[in-house]
Structure formats: structure tokens, C-alpha cells
C-alpha positions as CSV (number, residue, x, y, z in Angstrom):
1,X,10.1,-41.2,-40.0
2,X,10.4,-37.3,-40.5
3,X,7.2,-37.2,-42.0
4,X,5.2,-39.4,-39.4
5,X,6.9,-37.3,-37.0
6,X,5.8,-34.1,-38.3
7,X,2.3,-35.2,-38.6
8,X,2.0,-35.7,-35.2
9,X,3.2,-32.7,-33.7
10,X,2.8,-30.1,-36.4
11,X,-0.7,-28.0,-36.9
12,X,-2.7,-29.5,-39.7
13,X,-3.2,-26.0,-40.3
14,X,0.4,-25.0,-41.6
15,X,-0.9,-20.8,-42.5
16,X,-2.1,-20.5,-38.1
17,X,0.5,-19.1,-36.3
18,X,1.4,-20.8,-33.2
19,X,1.7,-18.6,-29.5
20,X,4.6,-16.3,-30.0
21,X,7.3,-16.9,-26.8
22,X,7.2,-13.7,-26.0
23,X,4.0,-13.6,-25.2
24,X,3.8,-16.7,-23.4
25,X,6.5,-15.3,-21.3
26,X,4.3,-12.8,-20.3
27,X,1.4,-15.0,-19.3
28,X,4.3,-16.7,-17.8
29,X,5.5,-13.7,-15.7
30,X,1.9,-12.3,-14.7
31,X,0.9,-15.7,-13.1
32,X,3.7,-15.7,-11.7
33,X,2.8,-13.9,-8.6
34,X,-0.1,-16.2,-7.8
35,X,2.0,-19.2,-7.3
36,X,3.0,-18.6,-3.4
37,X,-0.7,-17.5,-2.7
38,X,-2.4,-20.8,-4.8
39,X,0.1,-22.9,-3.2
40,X,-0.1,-21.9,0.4
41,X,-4.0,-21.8,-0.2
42,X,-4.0,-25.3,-1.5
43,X,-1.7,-26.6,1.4
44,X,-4.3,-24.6,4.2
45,X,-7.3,-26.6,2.3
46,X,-5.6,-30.1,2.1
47,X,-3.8,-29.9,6.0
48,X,-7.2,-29.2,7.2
49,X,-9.0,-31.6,5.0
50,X,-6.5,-35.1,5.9
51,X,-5.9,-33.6,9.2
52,X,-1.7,-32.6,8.6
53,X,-2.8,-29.2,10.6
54,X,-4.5,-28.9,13.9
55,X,-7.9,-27.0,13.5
56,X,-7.0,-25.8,17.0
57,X,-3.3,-24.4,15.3
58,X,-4.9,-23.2,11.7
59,X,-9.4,-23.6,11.4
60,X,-10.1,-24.7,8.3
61,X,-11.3,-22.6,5.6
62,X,-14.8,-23.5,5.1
63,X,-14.9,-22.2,9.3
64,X,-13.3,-19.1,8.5
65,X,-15.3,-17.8,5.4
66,X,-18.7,-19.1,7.6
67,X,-17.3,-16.8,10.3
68,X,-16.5,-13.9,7.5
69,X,-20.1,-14.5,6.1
70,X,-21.3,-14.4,9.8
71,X,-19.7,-10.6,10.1
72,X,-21.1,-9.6,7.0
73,X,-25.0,-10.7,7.5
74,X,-24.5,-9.0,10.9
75,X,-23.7,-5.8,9.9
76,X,-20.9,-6.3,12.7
77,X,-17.9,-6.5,9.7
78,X,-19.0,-2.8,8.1
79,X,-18.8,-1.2,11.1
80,X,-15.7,-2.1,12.1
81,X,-14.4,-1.6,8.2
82,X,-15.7,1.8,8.2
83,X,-13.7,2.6,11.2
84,X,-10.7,1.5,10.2
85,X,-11.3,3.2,6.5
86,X,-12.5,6.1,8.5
87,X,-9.1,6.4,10.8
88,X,-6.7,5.3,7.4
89,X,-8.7,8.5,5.6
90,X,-8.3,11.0,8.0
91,X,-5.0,10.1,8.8
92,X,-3.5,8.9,5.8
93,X,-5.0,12.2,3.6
94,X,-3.4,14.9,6.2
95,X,-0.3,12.7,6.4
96,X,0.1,13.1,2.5
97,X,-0.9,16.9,2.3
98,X,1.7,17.9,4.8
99,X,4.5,15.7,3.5
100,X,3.6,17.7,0.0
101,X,3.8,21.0,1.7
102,X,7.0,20.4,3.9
103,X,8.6,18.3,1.4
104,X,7.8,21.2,-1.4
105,X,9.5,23.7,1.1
106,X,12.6,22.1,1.1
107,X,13.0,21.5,-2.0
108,X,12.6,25.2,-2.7
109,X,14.9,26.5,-0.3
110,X,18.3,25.2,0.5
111,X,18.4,27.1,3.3
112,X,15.1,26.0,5.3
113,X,16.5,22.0,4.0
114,X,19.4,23.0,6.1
115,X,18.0,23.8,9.3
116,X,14.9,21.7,9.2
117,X,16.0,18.3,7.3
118,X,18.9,17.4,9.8
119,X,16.0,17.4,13.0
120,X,13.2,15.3,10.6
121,X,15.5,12.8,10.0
122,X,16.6,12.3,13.5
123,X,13.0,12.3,14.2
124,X,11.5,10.2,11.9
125,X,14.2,7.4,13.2
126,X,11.8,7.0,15.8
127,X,9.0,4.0,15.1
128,X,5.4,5.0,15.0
129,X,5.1,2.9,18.3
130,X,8.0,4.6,20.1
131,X,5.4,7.7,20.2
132,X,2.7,6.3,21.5
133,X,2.9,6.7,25.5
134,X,3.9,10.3,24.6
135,X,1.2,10.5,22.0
136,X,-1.5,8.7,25.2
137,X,-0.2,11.0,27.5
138,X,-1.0,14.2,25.3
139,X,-4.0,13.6,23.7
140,X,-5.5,10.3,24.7
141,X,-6.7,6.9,23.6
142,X,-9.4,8.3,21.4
143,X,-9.3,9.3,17.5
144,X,-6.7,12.0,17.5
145,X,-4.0,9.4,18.9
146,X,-4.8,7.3,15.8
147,X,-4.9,10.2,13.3
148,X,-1.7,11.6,14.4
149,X,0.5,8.1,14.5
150,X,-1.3,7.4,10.6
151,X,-0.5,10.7,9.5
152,X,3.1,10.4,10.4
153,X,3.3,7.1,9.4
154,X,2.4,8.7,6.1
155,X,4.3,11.8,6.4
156,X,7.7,11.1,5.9
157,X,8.1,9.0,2.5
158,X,5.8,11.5,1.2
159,X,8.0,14.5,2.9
160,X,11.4,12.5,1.6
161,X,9.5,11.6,-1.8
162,X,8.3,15.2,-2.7
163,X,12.1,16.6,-1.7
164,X,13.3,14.3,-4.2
165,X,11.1,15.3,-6.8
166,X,11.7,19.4,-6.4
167,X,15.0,18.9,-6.2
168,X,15.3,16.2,-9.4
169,X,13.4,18.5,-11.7
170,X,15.5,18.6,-15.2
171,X,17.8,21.6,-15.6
172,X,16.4,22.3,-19.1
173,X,13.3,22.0,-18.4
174,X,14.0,25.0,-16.1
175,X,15.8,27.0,-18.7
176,X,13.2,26.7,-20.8
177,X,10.8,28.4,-18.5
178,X,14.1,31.4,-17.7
179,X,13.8,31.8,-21.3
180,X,10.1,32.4,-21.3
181,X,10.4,34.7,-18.2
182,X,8.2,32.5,-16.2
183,X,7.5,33.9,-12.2
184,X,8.8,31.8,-9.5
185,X,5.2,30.7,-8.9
186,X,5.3,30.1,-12.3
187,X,8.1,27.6,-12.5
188,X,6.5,25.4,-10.0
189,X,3.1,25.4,-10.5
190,X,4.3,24.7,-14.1
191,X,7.7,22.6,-14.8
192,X,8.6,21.7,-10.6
193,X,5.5,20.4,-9.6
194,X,4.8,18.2,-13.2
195,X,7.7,17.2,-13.1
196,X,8.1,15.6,-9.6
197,X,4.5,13.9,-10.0
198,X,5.8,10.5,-11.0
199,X,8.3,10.5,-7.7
200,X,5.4,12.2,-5.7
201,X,3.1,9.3,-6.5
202,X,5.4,6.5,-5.6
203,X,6.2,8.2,-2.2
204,X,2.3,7.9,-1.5
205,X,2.3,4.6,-2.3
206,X,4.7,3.7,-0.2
207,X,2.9,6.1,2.6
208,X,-0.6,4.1,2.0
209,X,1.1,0.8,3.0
210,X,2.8,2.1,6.2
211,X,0.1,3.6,7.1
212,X,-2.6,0.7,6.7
213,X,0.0,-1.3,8.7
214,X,-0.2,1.3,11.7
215,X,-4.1,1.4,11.3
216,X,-3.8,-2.1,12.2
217,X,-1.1,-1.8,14.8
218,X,-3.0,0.9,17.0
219,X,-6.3,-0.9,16.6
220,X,-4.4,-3.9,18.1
221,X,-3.2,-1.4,21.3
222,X,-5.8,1.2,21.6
223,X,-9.1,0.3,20.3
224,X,-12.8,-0.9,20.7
225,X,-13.7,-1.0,17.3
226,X,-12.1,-1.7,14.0
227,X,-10.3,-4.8,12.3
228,X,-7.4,-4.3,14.2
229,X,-9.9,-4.7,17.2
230,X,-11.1,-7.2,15.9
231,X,-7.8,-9.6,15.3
232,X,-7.3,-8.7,19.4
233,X,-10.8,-10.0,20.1
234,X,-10.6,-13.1,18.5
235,X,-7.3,-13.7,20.3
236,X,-9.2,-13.0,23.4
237,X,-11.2,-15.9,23.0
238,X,-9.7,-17.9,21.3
239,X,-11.9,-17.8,18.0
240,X,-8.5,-18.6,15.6
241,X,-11.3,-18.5,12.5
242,X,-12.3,-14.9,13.8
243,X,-8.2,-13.7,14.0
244,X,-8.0,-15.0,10.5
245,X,-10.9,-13.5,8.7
246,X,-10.4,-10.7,10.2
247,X,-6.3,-10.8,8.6
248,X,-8.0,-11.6,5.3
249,X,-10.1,-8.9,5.3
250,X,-7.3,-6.8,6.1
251,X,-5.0,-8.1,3.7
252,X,-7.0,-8.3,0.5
253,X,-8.1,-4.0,1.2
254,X,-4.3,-3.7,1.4
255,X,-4.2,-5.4,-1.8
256,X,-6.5,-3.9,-3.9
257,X,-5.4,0.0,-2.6
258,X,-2.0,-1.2,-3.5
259,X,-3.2,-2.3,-6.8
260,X,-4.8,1.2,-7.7
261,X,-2.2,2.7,-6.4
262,X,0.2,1.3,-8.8
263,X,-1.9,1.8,-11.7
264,X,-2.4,5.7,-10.8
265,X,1.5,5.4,-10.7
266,X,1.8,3.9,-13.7
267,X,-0.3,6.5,-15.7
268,X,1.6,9.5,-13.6
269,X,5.0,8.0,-15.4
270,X,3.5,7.7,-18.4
271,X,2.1,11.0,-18.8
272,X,5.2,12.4,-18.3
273,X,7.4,10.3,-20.6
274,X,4.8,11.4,-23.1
């Protein structure tokens, strides 16, 4: 019985080495991920196909990647893609270079942390959204409104971020450089500023995301053009497979900056553990 047994569900081959379980467990854990996304897919595709879902509640996906393809062989999806990439750019790059500056400065000097720190924080308590009638009333409905509510959307986990950094630099690490004489300017363009990278880069990721999601937010309030505008105009009239490629779109640019993101982060934290 043993032997008939092990006929069947042993390799003929008894020198191949079968899958290790660690690395099955690692296939396991990477596909991991794509289980909500395949399974709500697969449930969109067969509601829509034995009628479980309204097309008038959720269009089906064949409509709404005809639609997407529809955008695309007009030209009409790139220019509202390069506006949005355009607003996220402007805004999102001087959101991250200030937050590096201010945050820098405080973590330099205690005594600047003390009077400026206490008033940020109040002031970043504030959503991006509760500025803008102030923000409308100042400068507009045009660009600048849009810059400014991305840029501080991406100003403050790079400001708190780059704080952190400075201020977590390791004491020997700064020793080292007393014991070589380095300048003040020295010290940070050397052993401050290396060494907060890692914690720098993950603030920035976190700043990309909130500020993609007030792209989207003020192209939904004040905007003729972009894929925020473009979710509102389908709402408009009533063009559900419009609203959703539109999200898509959206969603899957979020997805992939996200992704490089993480793999610039990745790199940061291991060049400094090497």
C-alpha cells in the first residue's frame, strides 16, 4: 500500500527538488493583493453579463472601455490628462520643495521649531477644502487656486517628514563629523541631509497621494478641463460609463506613481542601510 501510494504522488524524478514553501509563500503573499481587485472585477463582468446589476446603476465594462477608447481616438482624454498632470506637477513639485526647506529649518533650529511649529500645526488642521472660498476670494477660479490647494496638500507630510528626518539623524554619525571638524554646512550637506533621505522620501509619497486626491477634488469644484472635470461632466448627463472611465483613468495613474514611488523608497532605505 506504501509503495502504490508513493508512486502516485511522489516525482518519478526522486534527485528534482520540489517548490520550496518559502517561496510559494511568497508567490502566495504577492498575489495576494490582486484578490479584491480580480474579484470585484469578475463580479462587475458577470452582474452586467446575467443582469444581477442595473446598467443604469453600474454600465457594463465592454461600454465603459468603448467610451475610454472613444476619449483616446479623440484626442479629448490627453487633453484633459495633461491638465491634470500639468496642475499635480506644478503643484505637487513646489509643495515638496517648500516642505524640504521649512521642514529643514526646523529641524536645524529649536528655536525657529518653537515659534513656527505650534501655528503650522494649528493650520494645517484645516482641510484643503476649508481654504477654498478664502483661496476663490483671493486669487480666483483659475490655475493659481489649484496650484496653491496641491502644493499644500503636499506641504505638510513633507514639512512634518523632513523635521523628522533632521531631527532623527544618529548621534554618532554626528560625532564623527565633530571629530573631523566638519562646518555646519558641512554636517548637513553631508551626514543630516543622507541621513534623513529614507524618511524624506516616504513623506513625498505620502504628499503625492494627497495631493492627486485634491487634483481631483478641485477639478470636481472649479474646473473646465481635466479628469476631475471630467467625472462632473459625465454626472451631468448622466453618462455613468463616462464617470467610470474617467475614475479608472484616475485610479490606475494613482497606481502606478504610487508604485514608483515605492520603489524609489525602497532603493533610498537601502542605500542607506548599505
Amino acid at each position: 500500500m506504501a509503495n502504490a501510494l508513493s508512486r502516485v504522488f511522489l516525482p518519478a524524478d526522486r534527485t528534482a527538488r520540489p517548490v520550496s514553501f518559502d517561496a510559494a509563500r511568497s508567490i502566495g503573499w504577492s498575489l495576494l493583493p490582486w484578490f479584491v481587485p480580480v474579484a470585484c472585477a469578475l463580479l462587475w463582468v458577470l452582474g452586467s453579463r446575467y443582469g444581477w446589476i442595473s446598467a443604469q446603476v453600474l454600465p457594463p465594462p465592454a461600454l465603459v472601455f468603448d467610451t475610454l477608447g472613444a476619449l483616446a481616438k479623440s484626442g479629448e482624454l490627453w487633453m484633459h490628462l495633461t491638465a491634470s498632470m500639468t496642475r499635480v506637477a506644478v503643484g505637487f513639485g513646489g509643495g515638496v520643495v517648500l516642505g524640504v526647506l521649512l521642514g529643514g529649518a526646523l529641524g536645524l533650529s529649536r528655536t525657529l521649531e518653537s515659534y513656527v511649529l505650534p501655528s503650522f500645526n494649528a493650520i494645517v488642521q484645516v482641510p484643503v477644502l476649508g481654504w477654498l472660498p478664502f483661496l476663490m476670494i483671493v486669487v480666483g477660479i483659475g490655475e493659481p487656486l489649484k496650484y496653491l490647494l496641491i502644493g499644500h496638500a503636499a506641504l505638510v507630510p513633507v514639512t512634518l517628514s523632513t523635521l523628522q528626518g533632521f531631527r532623527d539623524t544618529p548621534k554618532g554619525l554626528s560625532e564623527v563629523a565633530s571629530a573631523y571638524r566638519y562646518t555646519r554646512w558641512q554636517v548637513i550637506a553631508h551626514v543630516t541631509l543622507p541621513a534623513a533621505v529614507p524618511v524624506i522620501g516616504t513623506g513625498i509619497r505620502l504628499a503625492f497621494t494627497k495631493a492627486w486626491l485634491t487634483l481631483v477634488v478641485v477639478e470636481l469644484v472649479a474646473s473646465s478641463e481635466g479628469l476631475g472635470y471630467l467625472i462632473v461632466y459625465g454626472r451631468q448627463l448622466f453618462q455613468l460609463d463616462l464617470v467610470l472611465a474617467s475614475v479608472l483613468i484616475v485610479g490606475l495613474i494613482g497606481y502606478l506613481a504610487d508604485r514608483v514611488l515605492n520603489v524609489l523608497e525602497r532603493r533610498l532605505r537601502r542605500g542607506r542601510t548599505n
